[in-house]
PLY file of the C-alpha trace (Angstrom):
ply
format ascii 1.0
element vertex 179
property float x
property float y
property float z
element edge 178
property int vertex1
property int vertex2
end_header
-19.97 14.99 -9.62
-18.42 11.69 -9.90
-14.93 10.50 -10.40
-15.05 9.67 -14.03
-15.67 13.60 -14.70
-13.54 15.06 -11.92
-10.55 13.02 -14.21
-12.35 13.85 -17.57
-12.14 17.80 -15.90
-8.69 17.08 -14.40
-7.52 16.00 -17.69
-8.74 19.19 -19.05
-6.61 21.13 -17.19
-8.80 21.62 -14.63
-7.16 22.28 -11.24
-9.97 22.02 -8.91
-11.07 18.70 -10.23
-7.63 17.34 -9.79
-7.60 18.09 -5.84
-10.86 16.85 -5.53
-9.15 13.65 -6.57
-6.36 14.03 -4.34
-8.47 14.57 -1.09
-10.58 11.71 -2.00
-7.60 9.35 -1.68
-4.33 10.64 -0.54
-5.04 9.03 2.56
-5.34 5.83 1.33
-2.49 6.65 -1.22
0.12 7.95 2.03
-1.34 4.71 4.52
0.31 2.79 1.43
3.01 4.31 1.55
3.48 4.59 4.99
3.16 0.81 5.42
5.73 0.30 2.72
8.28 2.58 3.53
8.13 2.52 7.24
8.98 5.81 7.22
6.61 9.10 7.46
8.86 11.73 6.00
9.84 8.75 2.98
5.95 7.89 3.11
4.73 11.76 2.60
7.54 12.03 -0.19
6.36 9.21 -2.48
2.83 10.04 -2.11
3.42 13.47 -3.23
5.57 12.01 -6.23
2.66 9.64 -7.03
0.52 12.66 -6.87
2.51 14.81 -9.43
3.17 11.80 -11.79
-0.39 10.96 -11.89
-1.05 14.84 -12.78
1.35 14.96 -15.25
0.36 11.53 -16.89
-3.34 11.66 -16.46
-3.59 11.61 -19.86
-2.79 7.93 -19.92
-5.45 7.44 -17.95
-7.87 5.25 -19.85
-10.98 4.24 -17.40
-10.20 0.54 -18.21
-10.02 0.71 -14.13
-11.15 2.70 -11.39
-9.03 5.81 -11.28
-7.98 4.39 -7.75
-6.54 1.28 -9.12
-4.57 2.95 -11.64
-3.66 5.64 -8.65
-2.45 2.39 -6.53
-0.34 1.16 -9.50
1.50 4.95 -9.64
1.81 4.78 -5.66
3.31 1.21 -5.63
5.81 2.03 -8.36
7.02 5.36 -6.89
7.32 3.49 -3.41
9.31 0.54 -4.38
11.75 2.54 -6.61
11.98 5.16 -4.41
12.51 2.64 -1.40
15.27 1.15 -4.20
17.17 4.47 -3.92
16.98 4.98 -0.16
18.24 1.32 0.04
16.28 0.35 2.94
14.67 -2.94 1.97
15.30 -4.80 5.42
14.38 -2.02 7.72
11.19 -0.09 6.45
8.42 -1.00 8.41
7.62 1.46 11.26
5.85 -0.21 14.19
2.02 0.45 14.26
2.32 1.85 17.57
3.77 4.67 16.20
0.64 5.62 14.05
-2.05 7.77 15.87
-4.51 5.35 17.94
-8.33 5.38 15.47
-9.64 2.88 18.37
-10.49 3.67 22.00
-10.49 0.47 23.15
-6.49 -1.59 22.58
-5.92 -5.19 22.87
-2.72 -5.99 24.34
-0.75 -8.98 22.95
1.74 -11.00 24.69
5.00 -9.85 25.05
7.20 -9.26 22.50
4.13 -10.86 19.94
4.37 -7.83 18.05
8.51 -8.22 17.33
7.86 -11.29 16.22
5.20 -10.67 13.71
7.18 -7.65 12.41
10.41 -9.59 11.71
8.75 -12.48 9.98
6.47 -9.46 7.77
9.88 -7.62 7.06
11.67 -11.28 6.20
8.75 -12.03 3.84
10.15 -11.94 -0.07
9.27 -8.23 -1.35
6.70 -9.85 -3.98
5.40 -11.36 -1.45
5.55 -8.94 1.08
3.70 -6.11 -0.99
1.11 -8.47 -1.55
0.35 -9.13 2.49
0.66 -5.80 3.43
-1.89 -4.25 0.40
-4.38 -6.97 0.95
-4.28 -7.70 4.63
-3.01 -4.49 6.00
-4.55 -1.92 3.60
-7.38 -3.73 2.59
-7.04 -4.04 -1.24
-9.16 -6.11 -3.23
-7.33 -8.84 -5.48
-8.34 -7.17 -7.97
-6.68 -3.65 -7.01
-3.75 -5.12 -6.16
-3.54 -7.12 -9.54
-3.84 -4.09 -11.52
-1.53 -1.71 -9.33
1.31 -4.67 -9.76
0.92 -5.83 -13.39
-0.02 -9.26 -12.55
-2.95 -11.45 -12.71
-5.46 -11.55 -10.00
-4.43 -15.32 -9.34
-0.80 -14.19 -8.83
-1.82 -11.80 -6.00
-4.05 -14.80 -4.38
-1.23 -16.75 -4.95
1.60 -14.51 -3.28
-1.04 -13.59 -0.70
-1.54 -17.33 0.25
2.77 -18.07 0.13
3.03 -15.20 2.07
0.64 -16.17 4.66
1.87 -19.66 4.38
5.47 -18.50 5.42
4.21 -16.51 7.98
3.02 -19.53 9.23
5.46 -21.57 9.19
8.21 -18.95 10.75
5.87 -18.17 13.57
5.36 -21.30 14.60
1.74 -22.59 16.13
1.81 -20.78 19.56
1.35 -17.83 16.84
-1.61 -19.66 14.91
-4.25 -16.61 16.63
-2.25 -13.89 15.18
-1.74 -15.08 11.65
0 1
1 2
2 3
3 4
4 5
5 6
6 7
7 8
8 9
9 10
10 11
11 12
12 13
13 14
14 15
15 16
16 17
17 18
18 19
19 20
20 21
21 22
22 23
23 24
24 25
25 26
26 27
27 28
28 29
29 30
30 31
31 32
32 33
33 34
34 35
35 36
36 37
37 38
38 39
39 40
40 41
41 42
42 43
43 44
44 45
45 46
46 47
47 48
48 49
49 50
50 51
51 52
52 53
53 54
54 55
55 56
56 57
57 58
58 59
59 60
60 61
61 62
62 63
63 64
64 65
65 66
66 67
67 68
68 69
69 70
70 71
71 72
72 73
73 74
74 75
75 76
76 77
77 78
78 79
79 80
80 81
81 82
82 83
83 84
84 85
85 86
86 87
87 88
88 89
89 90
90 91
91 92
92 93
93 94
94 95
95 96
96 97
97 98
98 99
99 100
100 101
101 102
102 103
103 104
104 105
105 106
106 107
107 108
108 109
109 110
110 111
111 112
112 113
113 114
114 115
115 116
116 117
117 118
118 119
119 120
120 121
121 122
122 123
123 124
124 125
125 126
126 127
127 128
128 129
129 130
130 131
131 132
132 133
133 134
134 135
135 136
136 137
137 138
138 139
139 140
140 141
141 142
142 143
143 144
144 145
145 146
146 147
147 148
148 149
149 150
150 151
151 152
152 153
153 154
154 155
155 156
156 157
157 158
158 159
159 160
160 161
161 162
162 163
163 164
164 165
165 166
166 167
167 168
168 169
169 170
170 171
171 172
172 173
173 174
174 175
175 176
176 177
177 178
């Protein structure tokens, strides 16, 4: 079966099509929120609150987009207000050493490389920030992250490129390999 009539099912009232959506990406959908709160217990919260919002409103759903794009959109929103109410906008990115290893092999930076990187990511504008962290992080396309934000597709190259710029530019060259 494929998405479009898992949602068309799921919009039916169909419960079984609905979870078939949710295994399909709440992985993606908690990694995203994971990487924007910083925080698993504030990560599993908002993706189970982009979860039931998309249930309740899948109605709304149009297909203009992929379902996952308009999934991303519900996920970023939650996230951000949620991270609003929490107040934690300086101090929500966990380090990715704390995440369960997927590689066997590790590649060990310099010391304190990784402190460095994190503190210029977390001192990145929020716009700015989501942007990096989507696309270079997450893997998002443009496109994705265009639609999940409400902006144009040139805005999110744009914010991706300041972003990276800054990064840059706080870093300094002896960090030119990392960036």
């Amino acid at each position: 079966m494929t998405e479009l009539e898992w949602v068309e099912q799921a919009k039916g009232g169909d419960q079984r099509a609905f979870r078939a959506l949710y295994e399909r990406h709440v992985d993606r959908m908690y990694r995203l929120a994971y990487r924007m709160a910083g925080d698993e217990a504030l990560a599993m919260d908002f993706t189970q609150e982009a979860f039931l919002r998309a249930w309740k409103r899948l109605d709304q759903f149009r297909g203009d987009a992929a379902f996952s794009t308009w999934l991303h959109s519900i996920t970023v929103s939650v996230a951000l207000n949620g991270l609003r109410k929490v107040d934690r906008h300086r101090k929500r990115e966990r380090s990715l050493e704390d995440a369960a290893p997927v590689a066997t092999q590790r590649r060990v930076a310099e010391p304190g490389v990784r402190e460095r990187i994190e503190e210029a990511v977390n001192a990145l504008p929020e716009i700015y920030r989501t942007v990096f962290l989507m696309h270079d992080l997450e893997g998002f396309s443009h496109g994705e992250i265009a639609e999940a934000l409400g902006v144009a597709e040139g805005t999110s190259k744009a914010r991706l490129s300041r972003a990276r710029a800054k990064l840059r530019d706080d870093l300094g060259p002896a960090m030119k390999e990392y960036v």
